[in-house]
DRENMAR-210946 format. One record per residue: residue in one letter; residue number from 1; x, y, z of N, C-alpha, C in turn. Coordinates in steps of 0.001 Angstrom, whole numbers, m for minus. Each point is the difference from the previous one (the first is absolute). Layout:
BEGIN
KOLSE r   k      nX      nY      nZ     caX     caY     caZ      cX      cY      cZ
KOLSE A NUM       X       Y       Z       X       Y       Z       X       Y       Z
...
end
This chain:
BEGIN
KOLSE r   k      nX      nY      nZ     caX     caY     caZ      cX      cY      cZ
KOLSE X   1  m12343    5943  m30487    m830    m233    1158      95    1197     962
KOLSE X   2    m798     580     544    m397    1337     633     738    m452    1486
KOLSE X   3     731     951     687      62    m776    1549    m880     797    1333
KOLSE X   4    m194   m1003     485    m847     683    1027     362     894     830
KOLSE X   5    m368     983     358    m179    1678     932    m383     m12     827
KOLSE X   6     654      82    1027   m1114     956     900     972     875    1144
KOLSE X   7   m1012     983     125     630    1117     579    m576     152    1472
KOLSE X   8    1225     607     816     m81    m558    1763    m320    1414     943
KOLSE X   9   m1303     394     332    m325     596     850     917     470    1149
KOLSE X  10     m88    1105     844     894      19    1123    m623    m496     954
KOLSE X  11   m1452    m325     166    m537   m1071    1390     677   m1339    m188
KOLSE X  12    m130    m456   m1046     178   m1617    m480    2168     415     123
KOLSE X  13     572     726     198    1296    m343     486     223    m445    1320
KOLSE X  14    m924     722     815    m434    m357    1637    m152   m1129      81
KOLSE X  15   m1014    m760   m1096    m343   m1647     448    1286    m908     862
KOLSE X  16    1325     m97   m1147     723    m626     903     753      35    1783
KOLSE X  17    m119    1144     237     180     752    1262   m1195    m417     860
KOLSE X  18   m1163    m119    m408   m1166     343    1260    m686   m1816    m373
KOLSE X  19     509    m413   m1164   m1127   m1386     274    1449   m1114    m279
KOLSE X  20    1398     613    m388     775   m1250     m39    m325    m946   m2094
KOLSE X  21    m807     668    m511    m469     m36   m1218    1785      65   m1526
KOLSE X  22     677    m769    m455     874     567    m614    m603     209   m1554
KOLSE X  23    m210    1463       2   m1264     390   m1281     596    m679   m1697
KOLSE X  24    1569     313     476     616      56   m1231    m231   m1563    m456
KOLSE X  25      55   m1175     930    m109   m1427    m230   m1489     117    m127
KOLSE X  26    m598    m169     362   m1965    m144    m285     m99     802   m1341
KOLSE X  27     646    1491    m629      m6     584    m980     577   m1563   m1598
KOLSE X  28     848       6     766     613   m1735   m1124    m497    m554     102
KOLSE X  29   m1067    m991     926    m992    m833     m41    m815     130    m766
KOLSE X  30    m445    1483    m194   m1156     600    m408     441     117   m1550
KOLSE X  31    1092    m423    m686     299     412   m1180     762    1056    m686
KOLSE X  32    m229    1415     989     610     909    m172    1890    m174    m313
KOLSE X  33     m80     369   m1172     985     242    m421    1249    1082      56
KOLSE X  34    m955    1402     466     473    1153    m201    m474     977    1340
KOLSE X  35     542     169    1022    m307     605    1203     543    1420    m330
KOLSE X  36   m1597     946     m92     796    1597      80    m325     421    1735
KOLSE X  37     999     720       8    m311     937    1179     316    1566    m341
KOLSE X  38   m1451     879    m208     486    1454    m785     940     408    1393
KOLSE X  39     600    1176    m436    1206     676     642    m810     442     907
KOLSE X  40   m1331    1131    m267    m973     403     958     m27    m933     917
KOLSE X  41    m557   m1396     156    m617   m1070    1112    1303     m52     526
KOLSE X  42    1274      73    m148    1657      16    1151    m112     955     455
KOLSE X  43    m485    1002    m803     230    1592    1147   m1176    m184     698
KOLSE X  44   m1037     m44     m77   m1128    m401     978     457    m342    1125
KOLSE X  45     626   m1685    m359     158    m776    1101    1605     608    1053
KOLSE X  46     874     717    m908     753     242     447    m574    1209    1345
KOLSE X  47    m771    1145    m505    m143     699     544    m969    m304    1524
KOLSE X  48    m447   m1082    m305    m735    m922    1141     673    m890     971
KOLSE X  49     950      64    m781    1179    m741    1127     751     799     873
KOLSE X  50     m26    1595    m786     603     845    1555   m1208     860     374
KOLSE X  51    m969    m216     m55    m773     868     921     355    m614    1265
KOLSE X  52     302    1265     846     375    m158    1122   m1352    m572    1263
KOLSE X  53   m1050     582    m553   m1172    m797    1036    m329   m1629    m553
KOLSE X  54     480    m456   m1025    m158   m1567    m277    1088    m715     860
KOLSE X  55    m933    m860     823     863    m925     462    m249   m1589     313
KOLSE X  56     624    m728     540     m41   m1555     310     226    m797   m1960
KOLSE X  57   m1595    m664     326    m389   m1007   m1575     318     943   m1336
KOLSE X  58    m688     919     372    m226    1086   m1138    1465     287    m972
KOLSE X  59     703     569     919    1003     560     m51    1064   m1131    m795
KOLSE X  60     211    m947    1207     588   m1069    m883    m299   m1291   m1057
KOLSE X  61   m1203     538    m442    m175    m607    m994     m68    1276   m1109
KOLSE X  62     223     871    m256       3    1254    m760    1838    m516    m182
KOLSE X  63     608     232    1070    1437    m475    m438     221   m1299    m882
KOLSE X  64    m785    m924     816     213   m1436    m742    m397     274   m1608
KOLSE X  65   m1129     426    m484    m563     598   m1230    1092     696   m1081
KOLSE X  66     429    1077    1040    1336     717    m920    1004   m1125    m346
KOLSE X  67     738    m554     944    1141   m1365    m591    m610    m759    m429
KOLSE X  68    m926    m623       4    m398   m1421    m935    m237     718   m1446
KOLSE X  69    m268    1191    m543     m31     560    m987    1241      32    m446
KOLSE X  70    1053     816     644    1491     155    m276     490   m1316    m458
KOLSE X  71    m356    m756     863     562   m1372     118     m92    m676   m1449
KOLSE X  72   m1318     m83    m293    m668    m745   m1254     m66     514   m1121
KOLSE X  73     702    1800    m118     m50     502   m1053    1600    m830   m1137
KOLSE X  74    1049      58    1278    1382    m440    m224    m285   m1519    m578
KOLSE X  75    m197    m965      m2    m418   m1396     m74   m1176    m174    m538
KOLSE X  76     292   m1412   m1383    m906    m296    m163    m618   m1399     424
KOLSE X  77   m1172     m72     198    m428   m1228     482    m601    m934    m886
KOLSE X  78     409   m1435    m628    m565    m735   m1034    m431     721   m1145
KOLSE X  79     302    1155    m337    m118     399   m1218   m1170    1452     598
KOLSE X  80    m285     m82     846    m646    1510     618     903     760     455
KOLSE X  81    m693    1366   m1148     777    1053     733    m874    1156     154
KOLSE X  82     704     828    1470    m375    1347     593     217    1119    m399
KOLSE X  83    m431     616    m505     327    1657    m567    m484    1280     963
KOLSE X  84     679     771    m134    m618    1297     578     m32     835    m741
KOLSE X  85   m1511     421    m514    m416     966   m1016      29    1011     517
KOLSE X  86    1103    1235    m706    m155    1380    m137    m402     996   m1073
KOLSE X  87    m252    m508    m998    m427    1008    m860   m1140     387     306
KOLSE X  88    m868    m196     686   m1255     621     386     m66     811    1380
KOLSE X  89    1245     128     802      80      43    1601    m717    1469    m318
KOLSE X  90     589    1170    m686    m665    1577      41   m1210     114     591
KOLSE X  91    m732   m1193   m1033   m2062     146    m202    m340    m138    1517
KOLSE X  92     979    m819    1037    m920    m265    1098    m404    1361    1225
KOLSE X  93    1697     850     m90    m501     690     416     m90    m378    2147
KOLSE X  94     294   m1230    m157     236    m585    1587   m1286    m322     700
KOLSE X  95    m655     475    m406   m1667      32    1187    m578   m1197    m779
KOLSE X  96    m683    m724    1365    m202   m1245    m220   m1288    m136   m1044
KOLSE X  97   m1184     624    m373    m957      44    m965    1364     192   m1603
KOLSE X  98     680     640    m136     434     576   m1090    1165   m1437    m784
KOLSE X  99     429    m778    1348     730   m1488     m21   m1170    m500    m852
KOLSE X 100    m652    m260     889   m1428   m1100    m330    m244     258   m1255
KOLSE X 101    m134    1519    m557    m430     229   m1389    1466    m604   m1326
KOLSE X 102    1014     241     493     959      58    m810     143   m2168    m102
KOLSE X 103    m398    m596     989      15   m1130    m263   m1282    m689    m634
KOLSE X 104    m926    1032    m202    m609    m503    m770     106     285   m1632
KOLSE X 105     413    1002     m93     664     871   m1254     928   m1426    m418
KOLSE X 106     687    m526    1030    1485    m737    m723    m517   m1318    m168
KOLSE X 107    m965    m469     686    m528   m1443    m410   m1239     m35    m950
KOLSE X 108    m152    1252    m683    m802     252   m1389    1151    m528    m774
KOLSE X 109     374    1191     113    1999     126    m748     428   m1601    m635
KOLSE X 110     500    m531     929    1007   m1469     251    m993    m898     m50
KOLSE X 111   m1685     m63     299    m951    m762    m233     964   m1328    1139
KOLSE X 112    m288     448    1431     472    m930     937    m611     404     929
KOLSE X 113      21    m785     433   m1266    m503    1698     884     784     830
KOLSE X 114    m985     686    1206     841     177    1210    m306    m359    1048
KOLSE X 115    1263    m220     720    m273    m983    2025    m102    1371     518
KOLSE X 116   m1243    m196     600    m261     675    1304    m909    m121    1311
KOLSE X 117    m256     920    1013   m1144    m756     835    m823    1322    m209
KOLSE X 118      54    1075    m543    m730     678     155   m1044     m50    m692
KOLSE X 119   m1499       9     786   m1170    m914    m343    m485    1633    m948
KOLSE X 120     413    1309     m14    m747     772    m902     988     128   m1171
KOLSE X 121     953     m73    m164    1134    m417   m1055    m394   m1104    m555
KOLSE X 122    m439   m1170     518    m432   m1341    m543   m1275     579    m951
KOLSE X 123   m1286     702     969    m824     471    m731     382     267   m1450
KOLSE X 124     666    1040     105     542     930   m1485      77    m483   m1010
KOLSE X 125    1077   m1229     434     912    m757    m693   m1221    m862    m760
KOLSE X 126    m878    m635     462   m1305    m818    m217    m339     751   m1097
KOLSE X 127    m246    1112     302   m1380     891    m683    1068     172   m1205
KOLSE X 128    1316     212    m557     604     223    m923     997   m1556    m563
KOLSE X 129   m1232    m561     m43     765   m1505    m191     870    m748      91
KOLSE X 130     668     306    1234    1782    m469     499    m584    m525     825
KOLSE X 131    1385   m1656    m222    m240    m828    1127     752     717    1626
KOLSE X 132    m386   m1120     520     570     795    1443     532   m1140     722
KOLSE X 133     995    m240    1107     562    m747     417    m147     350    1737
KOLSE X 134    m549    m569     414     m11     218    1745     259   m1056     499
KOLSE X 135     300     m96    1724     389    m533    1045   m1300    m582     197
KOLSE X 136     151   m1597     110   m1638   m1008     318     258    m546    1142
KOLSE X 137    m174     295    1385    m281    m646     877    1410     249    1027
KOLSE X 138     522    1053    m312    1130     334     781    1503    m964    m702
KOLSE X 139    m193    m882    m605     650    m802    m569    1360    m196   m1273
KOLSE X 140   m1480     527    m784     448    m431   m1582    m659     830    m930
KOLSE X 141     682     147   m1198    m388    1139    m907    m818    m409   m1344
KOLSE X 142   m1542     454    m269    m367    m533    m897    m679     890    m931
KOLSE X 143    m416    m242   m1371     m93     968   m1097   m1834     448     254
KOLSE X 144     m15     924    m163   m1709      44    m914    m310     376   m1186
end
């Protein structure tokens, strides 16, 4: 039996910080079996957590993002588990178009959906037949 994928954007780490959203539980609701987070989307978010002009919500939910990752990589939950993919970190290259490309590269790859909110990433993802997982109503996390 195949287990379910999906791979976690660096906006959609923000969710829990800015809407109170716990992605990793709605991700288990949702079936997901297998939570990646590439190494690229931590350095992203990491590097977004010390820009020194981010501050208030932003800021600490970029932190909250980094530990609930840390957190959930160590532990497994009902039989879900968190990985942090590096064999691909080189391709990204850090700049946020070159992320976007390399997660779409990896959910060809692994043939797994990815959570995100970014509505031109969602595009992509559409147009190259991957499901997509977004934030519905500030709430709760649901598939397309």
């Amino acid at each position: 039996m195949l287990r379910k994928k999906v791979i976690v954007d660096t906006n959609a780490l923000l969710i829990p910080g800015e809407f109170g959203v716990d992605i990793f539980e709605e991700l288990e609701r949702l079936g997901y079996e297998h939570i990646i987070v590439p190494d690229a989307v931590l350095s992203e978010l990491d590097r977004l957590r010390r820009r020194p002009n981010l501050k208030g919500k932003e800021k600490r939910a970029a932190k909250i993002g980094c530990s609930l990752v840390l957190k959930h990589v160590q532990e497994e939950h009902d039989g879900c588990r968190v990985t942090i993919n590096k064999e691909e970190e080189e391709e990204s290259g850090g700049r946020k178009r070159d992320v976007d490309e390399l997660i779409v590269k990896m959910a060809l790859k692994l043939k797994a959906a990815v959570l995100t909110s970014d509505e031109q990433l969602r595009r992509k993802l559409s147009k190259a037949g991957i499901a997509t997982v977004y934030l519905r109503g500030k709430s709760r996390l649901e598939e397309k």
